[in-house]
C-alpha positions as CSV (number, residue, x, y, z in Angstrom):
1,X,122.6,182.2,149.5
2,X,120.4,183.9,146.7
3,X,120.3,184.5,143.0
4,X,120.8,187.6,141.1
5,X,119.1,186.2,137.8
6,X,119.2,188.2,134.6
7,X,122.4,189.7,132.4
8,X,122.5,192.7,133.9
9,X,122.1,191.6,137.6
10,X,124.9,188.5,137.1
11,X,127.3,190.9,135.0
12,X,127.2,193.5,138.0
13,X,127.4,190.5,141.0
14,X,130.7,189.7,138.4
15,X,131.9,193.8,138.5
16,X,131.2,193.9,142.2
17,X,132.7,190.4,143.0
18,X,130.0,189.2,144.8
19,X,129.4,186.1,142.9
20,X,130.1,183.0,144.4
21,X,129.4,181.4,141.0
22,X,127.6,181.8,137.8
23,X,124.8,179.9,135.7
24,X,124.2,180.0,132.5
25,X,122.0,178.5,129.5
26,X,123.0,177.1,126.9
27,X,120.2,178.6,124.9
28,X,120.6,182.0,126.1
29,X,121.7,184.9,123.9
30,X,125.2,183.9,122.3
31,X,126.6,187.5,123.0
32,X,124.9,187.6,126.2
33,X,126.6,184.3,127.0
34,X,129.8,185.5,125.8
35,X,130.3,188.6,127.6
36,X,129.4,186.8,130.9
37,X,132.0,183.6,130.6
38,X,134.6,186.5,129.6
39,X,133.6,188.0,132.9
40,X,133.9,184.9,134.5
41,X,137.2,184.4,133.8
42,X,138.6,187.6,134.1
43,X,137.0,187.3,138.1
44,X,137.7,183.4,138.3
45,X,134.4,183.1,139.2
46,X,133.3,179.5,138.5
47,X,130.6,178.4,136.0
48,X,128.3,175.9,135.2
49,X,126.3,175.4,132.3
50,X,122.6,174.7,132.7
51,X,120.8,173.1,129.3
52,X,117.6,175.3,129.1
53,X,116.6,179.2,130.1
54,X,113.5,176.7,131.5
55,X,115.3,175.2,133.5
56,X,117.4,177.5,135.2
57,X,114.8,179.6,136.1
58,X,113.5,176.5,137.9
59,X,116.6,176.6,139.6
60,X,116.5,179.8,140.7
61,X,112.9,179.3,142.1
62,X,111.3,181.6,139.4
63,X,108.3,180.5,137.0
64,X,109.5,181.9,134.2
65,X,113.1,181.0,132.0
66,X,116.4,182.8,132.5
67,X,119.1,183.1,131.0
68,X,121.9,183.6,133.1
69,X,122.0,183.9,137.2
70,X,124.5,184.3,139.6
71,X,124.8,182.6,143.1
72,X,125.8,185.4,146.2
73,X,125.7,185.6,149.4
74,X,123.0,187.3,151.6
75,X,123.6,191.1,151.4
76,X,123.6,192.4,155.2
């Protein structure tokens, strides 16, 4: 498994269905945020809600914040 971290990367894991599931801050970009949960339930991809951009870069195993990733499998 890997992460595909930034808006554009997660939004195009979403249009691809590649996405396993979704991550996003809470204090991320409201429109950002709002155009990736619609995209998330249009796929019925699941999401969870992480509290800081800090964080979930931590998560993702990056120094700096983000503000949305999405989980995928390994590309072949």
């Amino acid at each position: 498994m890997q992460f595909k971290v930034g808006a554009k990367q997660t939004a195009k894991m979403l249009e691809q269905e590649r996405a396993i599931e979704v991550y996003v801050a809470r204090d991320a970009d409201p429109q950002m945020k709002e155009k990736i949960v619609h995209l998330c339930e249009r796929t019925g991809v699941p999401m969870k809600w992480i509290d800081t951009m800090d964080e979930l870069g931590e998560t993702c195993g990056i120094d700096i914040g983000a503000a949305m990733a999405a989980l995928v499998t390994e590309e072949e």
